[in-house]
C-alpha positions in Angstrom: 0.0 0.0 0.0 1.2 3.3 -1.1 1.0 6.2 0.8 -0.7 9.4 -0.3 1.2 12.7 -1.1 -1.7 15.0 -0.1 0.9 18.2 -1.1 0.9 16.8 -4.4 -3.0 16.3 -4.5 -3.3 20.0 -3.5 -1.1 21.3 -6.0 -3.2 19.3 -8.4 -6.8 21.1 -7.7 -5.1 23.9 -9.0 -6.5 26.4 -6.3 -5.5 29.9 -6.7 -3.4 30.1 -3.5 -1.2 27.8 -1.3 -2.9 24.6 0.7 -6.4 23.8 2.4 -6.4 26.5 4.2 -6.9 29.3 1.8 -9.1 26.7 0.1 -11.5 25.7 3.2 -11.5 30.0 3.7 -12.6 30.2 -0.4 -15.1 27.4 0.0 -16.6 29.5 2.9 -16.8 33.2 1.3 -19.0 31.5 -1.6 -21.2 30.1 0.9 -21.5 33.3 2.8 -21.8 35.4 -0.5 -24.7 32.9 -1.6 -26.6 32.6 1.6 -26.6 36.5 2.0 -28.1 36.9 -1.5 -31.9 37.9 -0.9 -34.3 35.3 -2.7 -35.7 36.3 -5.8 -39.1 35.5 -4.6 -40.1 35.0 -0.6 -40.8 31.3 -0.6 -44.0 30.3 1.7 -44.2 28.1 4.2 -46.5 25.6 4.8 -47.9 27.9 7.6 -49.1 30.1 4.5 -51.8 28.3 2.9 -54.7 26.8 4.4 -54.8 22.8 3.3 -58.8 21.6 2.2 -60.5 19.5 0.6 -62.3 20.2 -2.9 -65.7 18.9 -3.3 -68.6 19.4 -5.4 -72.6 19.8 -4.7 -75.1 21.3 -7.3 -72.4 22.0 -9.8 -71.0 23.9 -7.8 -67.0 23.4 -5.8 -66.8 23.8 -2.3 -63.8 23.3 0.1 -63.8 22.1 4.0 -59.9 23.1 5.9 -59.0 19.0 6.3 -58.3 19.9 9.8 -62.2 19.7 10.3 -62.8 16.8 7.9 -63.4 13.5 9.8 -63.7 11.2 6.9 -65.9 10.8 3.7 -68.4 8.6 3.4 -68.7 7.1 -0.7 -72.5 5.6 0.0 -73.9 6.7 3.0 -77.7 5.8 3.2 -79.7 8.7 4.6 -82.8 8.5 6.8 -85.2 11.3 6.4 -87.1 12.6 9.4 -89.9 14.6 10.1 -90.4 18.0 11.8 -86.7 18.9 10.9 -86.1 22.0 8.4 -85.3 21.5 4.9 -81.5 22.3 5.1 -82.1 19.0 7.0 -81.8 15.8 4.4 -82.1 13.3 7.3 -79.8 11.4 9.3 -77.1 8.6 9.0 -75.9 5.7 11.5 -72.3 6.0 11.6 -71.2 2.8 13.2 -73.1 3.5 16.3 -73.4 7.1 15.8 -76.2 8.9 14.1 -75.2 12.0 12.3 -77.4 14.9 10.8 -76.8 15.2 7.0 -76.4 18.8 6.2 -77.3 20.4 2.6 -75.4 23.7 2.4 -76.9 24.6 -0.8 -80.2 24.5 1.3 -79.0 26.1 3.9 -77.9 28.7 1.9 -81.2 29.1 0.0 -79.5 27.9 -2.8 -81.8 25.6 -5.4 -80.9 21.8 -4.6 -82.2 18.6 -6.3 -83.6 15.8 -3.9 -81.4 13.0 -2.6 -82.7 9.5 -3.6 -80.9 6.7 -2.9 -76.9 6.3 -1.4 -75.1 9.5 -1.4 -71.7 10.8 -0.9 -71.2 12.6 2.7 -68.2 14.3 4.5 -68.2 14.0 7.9 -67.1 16.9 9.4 -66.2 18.8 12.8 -66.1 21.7 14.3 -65.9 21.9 18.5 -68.1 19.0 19.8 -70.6 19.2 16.6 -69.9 16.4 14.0 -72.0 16.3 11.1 -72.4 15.0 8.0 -72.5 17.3 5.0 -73.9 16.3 1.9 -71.6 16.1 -1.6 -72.5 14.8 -5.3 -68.3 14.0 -5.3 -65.0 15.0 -4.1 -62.4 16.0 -6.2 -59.2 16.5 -4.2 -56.8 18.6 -1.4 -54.9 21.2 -2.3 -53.4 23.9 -0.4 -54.2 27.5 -0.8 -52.2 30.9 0.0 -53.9 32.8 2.6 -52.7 35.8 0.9 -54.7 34.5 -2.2 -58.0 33.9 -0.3 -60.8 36.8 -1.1 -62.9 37.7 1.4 -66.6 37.0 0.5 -68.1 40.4 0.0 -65.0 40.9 -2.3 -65.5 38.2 -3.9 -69.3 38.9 -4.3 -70.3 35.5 -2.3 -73.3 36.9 -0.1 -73.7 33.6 1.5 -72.8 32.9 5.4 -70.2 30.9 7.0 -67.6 31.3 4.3 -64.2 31.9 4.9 -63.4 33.2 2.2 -62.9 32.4 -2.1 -60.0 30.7 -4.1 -58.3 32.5 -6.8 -60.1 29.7 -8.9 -63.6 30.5 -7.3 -64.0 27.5 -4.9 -65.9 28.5 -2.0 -64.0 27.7 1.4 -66.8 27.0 4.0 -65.7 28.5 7.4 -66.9 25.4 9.3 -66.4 26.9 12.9 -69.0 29.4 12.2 -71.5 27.1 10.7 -71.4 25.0 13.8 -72.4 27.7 16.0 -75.2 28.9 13.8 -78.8 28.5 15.8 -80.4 27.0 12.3 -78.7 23.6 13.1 -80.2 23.0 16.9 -83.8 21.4 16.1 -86.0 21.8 18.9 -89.7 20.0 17.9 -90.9 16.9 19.3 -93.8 14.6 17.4 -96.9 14.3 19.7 
């Protein structure tokens, strides 16, 4: 085994002054001079965009912040009841638990076609309400800049309990407000 002449492999990187030294203090001024550069564009964050989940109802896309989505539900079988307002489609039995499924567009006074047969639902969250909301399909997540998001009277959305709207015009449901509107407690009995 030979041994190494590391002069000789010095002298052979051709570096513009004598030994590591000056090289290891060259290597570091190019770091420094490119680390002190400012970006050409601030990068964002996570921490910048607000993460939901696109779905669609009445031709129309919607998206829920996945921090409140519980799951989806691809045929959920609904169970209408009486004596419950029409932003009311029923209720579903969610291994063990029965859950309120919630039309927005009703809700909204929007037009909405009647549900017959399984349907697509989100279960969703929002303190201790869970509810089911209902959906014709879901399309995917995405993650939107906050600086992007219009607020709804900008945007020309009159409806409440929106966050705000997409650059692409999706709807973001502000689901911490919808669960403390009054509309959703029911309060009749049958006789």
């Amino acid at each position: 085994m030979s041994r190494i002449n590391w002069d000789a492999v010095w002298d052979s990187l051709n570096w513009d002054s004598g030994g590591p030294e000056a090289a290891f203090a060259q290597t570091l001024a190019q770091r420094a001079e490119k680390y002190a550069r400012t970006p050409d564009r601030p990068e964002e964050s996570p921490d910048d965009s607000l993460r939901v989940l696109i779905f669609v109802q009445g031709g129309e896309h919607y998206a829920i912040p996945v921090s409140c989505v519980r799951q989806g539900l691809a045929e959920a079988r609904i169970t209408p009841l009486p004596c419950v307002p029409a932003h009311y489609r029923g209720v579903i039995n969610l291994r063990g638990r029965i859950l309120s499924v919630l039309d927005l567009r009703r809700f909204w006074g929007l037009p909405s076609e009647d549900v017959t047969g399984p349907t697509r639902v989100l279960v969703v969250q929002a303190g201790a309400l869970e509810l089911a909301v209902l959906v014709d399909d879901v399309h995917y997540l995405a993650a939107i800049p906050l600086h992007k998001i219009a607020p709804p009277a900008v945007a020309g959305i009159g409806l409440s309990h929106v966050q705000g709207v997409s650059p692409d015009g999706i709807v973001i449901v502000d689901v911490e407000s919808l669960a403390a509107d009054r509309r959703l407690r029911v309060h009749e009995e049958l006789a």
